[in-house]
N, C-alpha and C positions, 0 to 999 in steps of 0.2 A: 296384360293388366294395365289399368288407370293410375296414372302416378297425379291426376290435376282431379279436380272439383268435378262432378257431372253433374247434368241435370237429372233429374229421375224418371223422366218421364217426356215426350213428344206428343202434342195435341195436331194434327194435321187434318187441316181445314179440307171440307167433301164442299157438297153445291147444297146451298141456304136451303133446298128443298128438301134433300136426304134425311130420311130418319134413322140411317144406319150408322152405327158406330164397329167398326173393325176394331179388336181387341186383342193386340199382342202382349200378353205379359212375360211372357218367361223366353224370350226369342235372344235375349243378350248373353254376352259373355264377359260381362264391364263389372270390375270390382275397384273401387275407392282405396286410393291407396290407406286412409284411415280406417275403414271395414277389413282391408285382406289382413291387418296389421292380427287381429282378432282372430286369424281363423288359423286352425294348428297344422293344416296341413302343408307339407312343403310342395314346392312349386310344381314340381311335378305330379304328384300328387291331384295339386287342385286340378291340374289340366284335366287329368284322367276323369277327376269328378267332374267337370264344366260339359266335358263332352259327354257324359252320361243324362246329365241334369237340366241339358238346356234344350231348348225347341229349337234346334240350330232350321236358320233360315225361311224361320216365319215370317217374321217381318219384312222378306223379301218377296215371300207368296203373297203377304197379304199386301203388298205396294204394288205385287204385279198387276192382282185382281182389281184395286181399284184403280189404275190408270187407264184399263180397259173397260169399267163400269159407263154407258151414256151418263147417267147420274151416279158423279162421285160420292163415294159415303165420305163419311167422314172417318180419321183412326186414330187412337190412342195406343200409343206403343212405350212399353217399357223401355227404359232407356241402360237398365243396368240389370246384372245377373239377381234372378231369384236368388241367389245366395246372398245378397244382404237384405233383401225381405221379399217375403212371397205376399203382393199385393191382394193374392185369390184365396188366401186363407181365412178363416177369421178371425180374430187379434184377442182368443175371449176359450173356454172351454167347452165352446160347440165344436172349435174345430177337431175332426176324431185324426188327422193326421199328427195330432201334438204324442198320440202312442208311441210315435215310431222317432219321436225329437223334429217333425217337419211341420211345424206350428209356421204363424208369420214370420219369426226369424229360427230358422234351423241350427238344430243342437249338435245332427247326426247327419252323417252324408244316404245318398242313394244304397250305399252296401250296410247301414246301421252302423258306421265309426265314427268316433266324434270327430264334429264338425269346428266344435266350439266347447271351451272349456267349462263345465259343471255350473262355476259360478259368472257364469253371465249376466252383466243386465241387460234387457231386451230394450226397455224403455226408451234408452236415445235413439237406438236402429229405428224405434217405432216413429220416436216425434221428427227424427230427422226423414226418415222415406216413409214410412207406411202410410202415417196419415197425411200428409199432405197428396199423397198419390190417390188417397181414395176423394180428398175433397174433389183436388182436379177432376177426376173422373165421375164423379157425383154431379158437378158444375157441369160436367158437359151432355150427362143426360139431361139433366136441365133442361140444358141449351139447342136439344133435338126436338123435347116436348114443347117446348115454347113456339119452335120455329113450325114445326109439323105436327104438333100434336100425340104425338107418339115418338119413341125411341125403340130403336131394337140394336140389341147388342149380340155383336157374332161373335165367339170368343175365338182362336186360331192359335190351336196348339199340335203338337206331336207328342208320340208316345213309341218306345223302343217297342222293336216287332218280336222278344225276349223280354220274360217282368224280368224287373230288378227288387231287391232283397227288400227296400222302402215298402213296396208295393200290399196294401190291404187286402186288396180284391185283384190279383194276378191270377188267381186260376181259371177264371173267367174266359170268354172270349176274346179274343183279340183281331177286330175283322179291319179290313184295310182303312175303313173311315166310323170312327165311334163318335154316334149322337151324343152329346152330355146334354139332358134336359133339366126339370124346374118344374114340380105340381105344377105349381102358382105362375109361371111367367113362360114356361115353352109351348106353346099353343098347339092344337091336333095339327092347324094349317103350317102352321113354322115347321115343323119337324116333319111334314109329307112335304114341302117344297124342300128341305136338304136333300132327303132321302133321292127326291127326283134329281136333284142335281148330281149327286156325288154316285148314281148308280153305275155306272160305267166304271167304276174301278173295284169291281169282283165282289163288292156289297157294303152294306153300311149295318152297324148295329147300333144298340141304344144302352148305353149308360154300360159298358163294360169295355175294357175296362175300367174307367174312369165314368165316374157321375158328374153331374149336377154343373152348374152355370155361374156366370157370375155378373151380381146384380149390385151395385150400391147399394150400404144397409139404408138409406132413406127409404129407397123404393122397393125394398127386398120384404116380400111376401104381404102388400098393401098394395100398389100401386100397379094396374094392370095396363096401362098406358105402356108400361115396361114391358117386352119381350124380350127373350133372351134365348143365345143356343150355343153349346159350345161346340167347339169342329175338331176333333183330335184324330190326327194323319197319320198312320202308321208309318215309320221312319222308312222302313224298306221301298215305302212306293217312292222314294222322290231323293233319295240321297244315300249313300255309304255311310253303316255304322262304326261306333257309334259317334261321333263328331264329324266326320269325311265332308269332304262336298256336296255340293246337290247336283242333282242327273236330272235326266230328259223330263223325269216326271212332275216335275213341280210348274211347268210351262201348264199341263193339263191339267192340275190340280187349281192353278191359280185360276182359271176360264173358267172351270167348276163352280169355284168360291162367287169369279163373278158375273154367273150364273145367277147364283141363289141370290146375289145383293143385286141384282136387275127384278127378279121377282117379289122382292120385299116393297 
């Protein structure tokens, strides 16, 4: 745990010409010691959930990928645990994970126990990280269409190779790399260059079990400049569950990823 201040969030600069943004949200395991102060489980406890909850060592794939890119993308990495706000949520009564307590700030853990007491207010978690993580990240699509004219966001997550009790759409498929796409912003061409990339690890599917992308609400469902895809790695190919290490395969999975961000 965090006993000092964090930042929320890591802008790491690619090359002036990259219109790719690498997107690690949920890769930490960093809780503020003001946030953990809020949340009812004991330490142990939270461990077991961190290690359930977290895309352990994304952020490491997705650092691998781009220092092996000719042209660097650019990455925006979470700097702290989804447990004190889930940046990919939406902050508002569209999001459907708010059923199960896993809104922008969660109520309920991964097994459906409370996370956080009944009378919560979400507000300051919001003014203090949420939103300013989504300006950042708004700003810096921005900052890809300016420079190139286009932005494309690759989101880099993991998903246990067993649903957990949160889980909506668990019964579903669960194939070694799930496409999450976007009517509006995952394009035929985007989502055949994943597919080609990530084929070599026993298949790829599309939107199960997890959907959809994430897009700044600026440019979410207006702005086609924006492309987006999310990449969610089944945990089995590239590390010991559910928190363990990471193994051989995340060496292959990162050359995959940058794969795809040399063909963008």
């Amino acid at each position: 745990m965090s006993t000092a201040p964090q930042p929320s969030f890591r802008l790491l600069p690619g090359d002036a010409d990259s219109p790719v943004l690498l997107h690690v949200p949920h890769g930490s395991r960093t809780i503020p010691e003001e946030v953990r102060g809020g949340i009812l489980l004991d330490d142990s406890a939270l461990e077991r959930e961190l290690d359930h909850i977290t895309d352990s060592h994304t952020a490491e794939l997705a650092a691998r990928a781009a220092e092996s890119c000719p042209l660097r993308p650019w990455s925006y990495v979470n700097a702290l645990s989804r447990l004190v706000v889930d940046p990919e949520r939406f902050p508002d009564d569209r999001e459907e994970m708010r059923a199960v307590g896993m809104g922008a700030v969660y109520t309920h853990t991964t097994h459906r126990e409370r996370l956080r007491g009944p009378d919560i207010d979400q507000c300051p978690l919001l003014d203090r990280y949420f939103h300013p993580y989504a300006r950042a990240m708004t700003e810096a699509v921005d900052a890809r269409i300016a420079a190139t004219g286009r932005a494309v966001i690759v989101d880099v997550h993991s998903y246990p190779s067993a649903p957990l009790p949160y889980e909506l759409h668990g019964t579903g498929p669960r194939p070694p790399v799930c496409l999450g796409t976007d009517p509006f912003h995952t394009t035929p061409e985007l989502r055949a260059l994943a597919e080609a990339a990530f084929a070599g690890f026993g298949g790829t599917g599309i939107d199960s079990p997890f959907a959809g992308t994430y897009v700044p609400l600026k440019h979410y469902g207006t702005d086609r400049r924006v492309t987006a895809l999310m990449i969610e790695i089944r945990r089995d190919m590239y590390m010991s569950e559910p928190g363990g290490p990471a193994g051989a395969g995340l060496d292959a999975l990162a050359g995959a990823l940058a794969g795809l961000v040399g063909s963008l």
